[in-house]
Each structure stands twice: as structure tokens, then as C-alpha cells.
N, C-alpha and C positions, 0 to 999 in steps of 0.2 A: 539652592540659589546658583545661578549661572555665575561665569569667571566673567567678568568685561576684561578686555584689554583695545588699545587703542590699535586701529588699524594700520599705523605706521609700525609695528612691530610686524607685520605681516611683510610690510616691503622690506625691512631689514631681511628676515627668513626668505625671501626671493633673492636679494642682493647676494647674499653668502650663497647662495646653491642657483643663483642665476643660470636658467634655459637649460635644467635640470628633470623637470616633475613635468609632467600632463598636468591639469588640472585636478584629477581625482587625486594624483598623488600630492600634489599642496595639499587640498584638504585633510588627508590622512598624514601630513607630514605637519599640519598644522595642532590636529587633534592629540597627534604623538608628543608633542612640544609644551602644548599650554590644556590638553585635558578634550575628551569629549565634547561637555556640555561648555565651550569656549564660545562667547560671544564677544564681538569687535563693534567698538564706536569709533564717528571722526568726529573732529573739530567742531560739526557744525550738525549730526544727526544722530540720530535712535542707534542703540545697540541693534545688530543683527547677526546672527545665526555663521561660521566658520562655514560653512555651505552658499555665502553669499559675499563673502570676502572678495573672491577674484572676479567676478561680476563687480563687485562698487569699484575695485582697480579699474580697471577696465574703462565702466563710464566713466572716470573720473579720469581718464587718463598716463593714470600712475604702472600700468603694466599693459602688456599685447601678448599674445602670443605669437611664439615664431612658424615661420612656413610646416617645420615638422610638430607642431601642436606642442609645442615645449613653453613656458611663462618665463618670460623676460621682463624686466622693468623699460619702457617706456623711452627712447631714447630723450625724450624733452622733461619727463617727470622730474618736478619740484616737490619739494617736502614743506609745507607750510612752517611757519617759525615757531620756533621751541624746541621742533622733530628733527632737525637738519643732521644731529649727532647719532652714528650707526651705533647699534647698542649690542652687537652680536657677542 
């Protein structure tokens, strides 16, 4: 059975190592963190796959990345209510 965890643990794990990782390294800094077969839900969708994590960032706003392909969170990103408190 896969781990869910909610995808605001993902933007905490950017916050603390902000414009750090490429994207492949999140992933693999993700899977190091919370397990291989890690899957992440939001507030309002299906579980999906640590391989699609910084893509739903992304469309949803919540991260960019920078000019040298590094992950930043998002200069306007909001944290929906509940999630607001950094958990690192």
C-alpha cells in the first residue's frame, strides 16, 4: 500500500532547501524523505505518484522554477487554511 501524505509537505521540503534541487533532485530528495512508493494529495484531488508533485506545484502556482532550473516556491504562493504552519 502506498504512503499518501498531503502535498503541502512537499512545499514545506522546498521552503527549507529553497532554489536548491533541479527537479529530478526533489524527486529523489522527496523519495529519500517519505519512501519510494510516496504518494501526495491536495485539499481538493486524487493521490498522485512523487513524480508529479512539482508539476501540480507548478499548475497550481505554489512553485517556479528559477532562470538556472533550480525549484523555488512561488513568490505569491498561498498555503490553503489548516496548512499555513511550516512543519520542517
Amino acid at each position: 500500500m502506498n504512503k499518501i501524505k498531503h502535498i503541502h509537505e512537499v512545499i514545506f521540503l522546498i521552503e527549507k532547501n529553497n532554489e536548491q534541487w533541479t527537479p529530478e533532485e526533489l524527486v529523489e530528495a522527496i523519495g529519500n524523505t517519505w519512501g519510494t512508493d510516496v504518494h501526495f494529495g491536495s485539499c481538493s484531488g486524487n493521490a498522485f505518484p512523487k513524480e508529479n508533485a512539482l508539476d501540480f506545484l507548478i499548475n497550481h502556482q505554489k512553485a517556479v522554477l528559477s532562470e538556472e532550473g533550480k525549484i523555488a516556491l512561488h513568490p505569491s504562493m498561498k498555503i490553503c487554511n489548516g496548512h499555513e504552519e511550516f512543519q520542517g
